[in-house]
MARBA-3410 file (N, C-alpha, C, O; in Angstrom, 1 decimal):
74
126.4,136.9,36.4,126.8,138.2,35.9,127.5,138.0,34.6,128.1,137.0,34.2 ~ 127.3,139.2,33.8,128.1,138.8,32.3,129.2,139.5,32.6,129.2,140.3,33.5 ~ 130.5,139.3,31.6,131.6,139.1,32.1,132.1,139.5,30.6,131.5,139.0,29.7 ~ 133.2,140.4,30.4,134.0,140.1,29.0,135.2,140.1,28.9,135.9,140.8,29.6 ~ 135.5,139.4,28.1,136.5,138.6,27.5,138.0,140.1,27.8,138.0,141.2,27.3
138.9,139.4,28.6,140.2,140.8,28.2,141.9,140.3,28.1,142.3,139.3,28.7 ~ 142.4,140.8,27.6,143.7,140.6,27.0,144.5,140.5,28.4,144.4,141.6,29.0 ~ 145.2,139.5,28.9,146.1,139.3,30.1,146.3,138.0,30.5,145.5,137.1,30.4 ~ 147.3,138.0,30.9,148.2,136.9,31.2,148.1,136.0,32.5,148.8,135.0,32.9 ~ 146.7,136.9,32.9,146.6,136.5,34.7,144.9,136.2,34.6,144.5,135.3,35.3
144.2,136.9,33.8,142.6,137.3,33.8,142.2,136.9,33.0,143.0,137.1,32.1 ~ 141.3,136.2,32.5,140.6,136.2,31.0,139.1,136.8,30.8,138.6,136.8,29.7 ~ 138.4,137.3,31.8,137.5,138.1,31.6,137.1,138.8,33.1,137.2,138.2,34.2 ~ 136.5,140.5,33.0,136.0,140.9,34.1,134.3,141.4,33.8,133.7,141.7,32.8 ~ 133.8,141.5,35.1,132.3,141.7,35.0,132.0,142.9,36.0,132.7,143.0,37.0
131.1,143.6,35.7,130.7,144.7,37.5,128.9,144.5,37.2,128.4,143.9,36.3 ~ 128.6,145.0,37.8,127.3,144.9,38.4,127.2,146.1,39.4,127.4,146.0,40.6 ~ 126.9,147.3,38.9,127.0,148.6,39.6,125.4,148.6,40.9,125.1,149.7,41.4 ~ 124.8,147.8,41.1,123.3,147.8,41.7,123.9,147.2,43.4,123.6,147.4,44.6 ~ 124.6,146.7,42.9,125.8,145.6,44.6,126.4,145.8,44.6,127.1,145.4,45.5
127.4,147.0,43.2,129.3,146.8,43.5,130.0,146.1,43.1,131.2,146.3,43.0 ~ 129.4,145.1,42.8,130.1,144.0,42.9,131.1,143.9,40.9,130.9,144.2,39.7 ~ 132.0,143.3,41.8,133.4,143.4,40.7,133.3,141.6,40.5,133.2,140.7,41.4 ~ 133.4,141.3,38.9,133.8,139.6,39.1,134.9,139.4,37.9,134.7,139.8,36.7 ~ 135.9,138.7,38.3,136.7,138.6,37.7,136.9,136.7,38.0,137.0,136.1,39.0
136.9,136.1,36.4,137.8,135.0,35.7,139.2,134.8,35.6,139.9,135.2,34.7 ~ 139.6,134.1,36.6,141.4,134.1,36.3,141.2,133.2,35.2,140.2,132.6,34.8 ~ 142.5,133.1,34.7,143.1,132.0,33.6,143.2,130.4,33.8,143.4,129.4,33.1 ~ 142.9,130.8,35.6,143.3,129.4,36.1,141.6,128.6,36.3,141.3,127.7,37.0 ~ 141.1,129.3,35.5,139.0,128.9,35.9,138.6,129.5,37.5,137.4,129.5,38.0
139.3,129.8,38.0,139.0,130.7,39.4,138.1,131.6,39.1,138.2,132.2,38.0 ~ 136.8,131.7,40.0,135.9,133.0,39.5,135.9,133.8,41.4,136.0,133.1,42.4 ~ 135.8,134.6,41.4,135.8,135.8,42.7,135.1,136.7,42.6,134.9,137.1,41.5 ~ 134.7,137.2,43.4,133.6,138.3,43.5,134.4,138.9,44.7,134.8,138.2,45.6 ~ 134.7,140.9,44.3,134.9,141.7,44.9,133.6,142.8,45.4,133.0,143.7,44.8
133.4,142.4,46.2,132.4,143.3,46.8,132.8,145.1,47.3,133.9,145.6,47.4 ~ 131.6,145.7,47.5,131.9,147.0,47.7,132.8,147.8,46.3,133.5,148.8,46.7 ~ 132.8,147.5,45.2,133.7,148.1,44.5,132.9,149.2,43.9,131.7,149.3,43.5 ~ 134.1,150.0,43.9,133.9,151.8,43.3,133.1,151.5,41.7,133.7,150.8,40.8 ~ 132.3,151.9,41.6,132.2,152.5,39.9,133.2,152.9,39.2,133.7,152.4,38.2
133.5,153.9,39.9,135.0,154.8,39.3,136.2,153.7,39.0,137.0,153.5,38.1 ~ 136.1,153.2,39.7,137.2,151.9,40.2,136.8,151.4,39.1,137.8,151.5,38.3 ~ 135.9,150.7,38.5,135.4,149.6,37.3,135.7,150.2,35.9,136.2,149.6,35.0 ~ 135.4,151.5,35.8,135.7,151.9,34.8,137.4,152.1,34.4,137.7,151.8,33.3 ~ 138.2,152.7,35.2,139.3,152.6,35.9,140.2,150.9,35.2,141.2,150.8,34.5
139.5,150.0,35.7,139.9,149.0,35.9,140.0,148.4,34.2,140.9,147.9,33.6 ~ 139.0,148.7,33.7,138.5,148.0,32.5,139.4,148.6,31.0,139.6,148.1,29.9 ~ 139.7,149.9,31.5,140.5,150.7,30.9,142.0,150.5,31.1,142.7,150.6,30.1 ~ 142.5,150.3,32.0,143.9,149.9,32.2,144.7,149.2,31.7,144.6,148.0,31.6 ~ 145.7,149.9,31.2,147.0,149.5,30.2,146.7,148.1,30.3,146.2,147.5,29.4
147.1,147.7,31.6,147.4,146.4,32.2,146.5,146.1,33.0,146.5,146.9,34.0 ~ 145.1,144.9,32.8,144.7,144.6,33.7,144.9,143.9,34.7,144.1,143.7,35.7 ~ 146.3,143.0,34.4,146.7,142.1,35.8,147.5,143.1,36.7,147.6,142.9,37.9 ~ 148.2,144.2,36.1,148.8,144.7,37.0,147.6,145.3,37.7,147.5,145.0,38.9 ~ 146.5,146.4,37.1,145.6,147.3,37.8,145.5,146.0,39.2,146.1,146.1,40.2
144.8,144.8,38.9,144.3,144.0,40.4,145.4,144.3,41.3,145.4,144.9,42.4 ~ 146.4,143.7,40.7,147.6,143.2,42.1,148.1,145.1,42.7,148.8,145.4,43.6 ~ 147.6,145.8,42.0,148.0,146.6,42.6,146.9,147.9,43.2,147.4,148.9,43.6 ~ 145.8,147.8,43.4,144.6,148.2,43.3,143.0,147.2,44.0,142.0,147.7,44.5 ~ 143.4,146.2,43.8,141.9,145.2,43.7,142.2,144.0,44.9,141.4,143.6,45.7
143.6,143.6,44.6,144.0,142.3,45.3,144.4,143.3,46.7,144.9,144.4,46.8 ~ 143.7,142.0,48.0,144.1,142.5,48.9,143.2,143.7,49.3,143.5,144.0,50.4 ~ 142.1,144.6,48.6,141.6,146.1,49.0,140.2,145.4,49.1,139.4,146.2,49.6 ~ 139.9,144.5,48.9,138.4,144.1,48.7,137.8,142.9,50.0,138.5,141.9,50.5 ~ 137.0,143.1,50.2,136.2,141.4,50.7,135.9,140.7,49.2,135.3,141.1,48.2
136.3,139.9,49.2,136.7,138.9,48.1,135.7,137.4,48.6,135.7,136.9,49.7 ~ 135.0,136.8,47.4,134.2,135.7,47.9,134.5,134.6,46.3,134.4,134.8,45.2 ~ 135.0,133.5,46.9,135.2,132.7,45.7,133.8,131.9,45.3,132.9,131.4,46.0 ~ 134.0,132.0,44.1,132.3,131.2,43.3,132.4,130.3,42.3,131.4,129.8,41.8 ~ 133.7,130.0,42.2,133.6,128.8,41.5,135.1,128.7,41.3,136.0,129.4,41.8
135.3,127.7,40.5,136.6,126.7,40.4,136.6,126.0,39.0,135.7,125.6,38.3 ~ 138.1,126.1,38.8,138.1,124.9,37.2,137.8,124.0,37.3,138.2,123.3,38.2 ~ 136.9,123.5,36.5,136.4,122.2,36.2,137.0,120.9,35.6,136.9,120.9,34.4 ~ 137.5,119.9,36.1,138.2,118.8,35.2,137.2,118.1,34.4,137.6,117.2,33.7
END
């Protein structure tokens, strides 16, 4: 999934895929997750938000089936 680049202290890029829903978000920490079932409205919502670490923790984290897909690499 392509993914872009966003301004935050928690995130470093988010991706959607409106065909599955699916939401993917890059932490800072190399963490990659896939939020399944996610709104459209929600993505756009998301992508636009002041704050996109706050939108998750308060919106995203915890509301989703969440599937981890990769990990930082040493």
């Amino acid at each position: 999934m392509k993914r872009q680049p966003v301004s935050s202290s928690m995130i470093s890029s988010i991706g959607y895929e409106p065909e599955s829903k699916t939401l993917e978000i890059e932490f800072n920490t190399g963490a990659v997750w896939q939020y399944l079932d996610f709104p459209k409205k929600s993505w756009k919502d998301f992508k636009n938000a002041d704050s996109i670490g706050r939108y998750f923790r308060d919106y995203i984290q915890d509301s989703y089936e969440e599937v981890r897909i990769a990990r930082k690499r040493y």
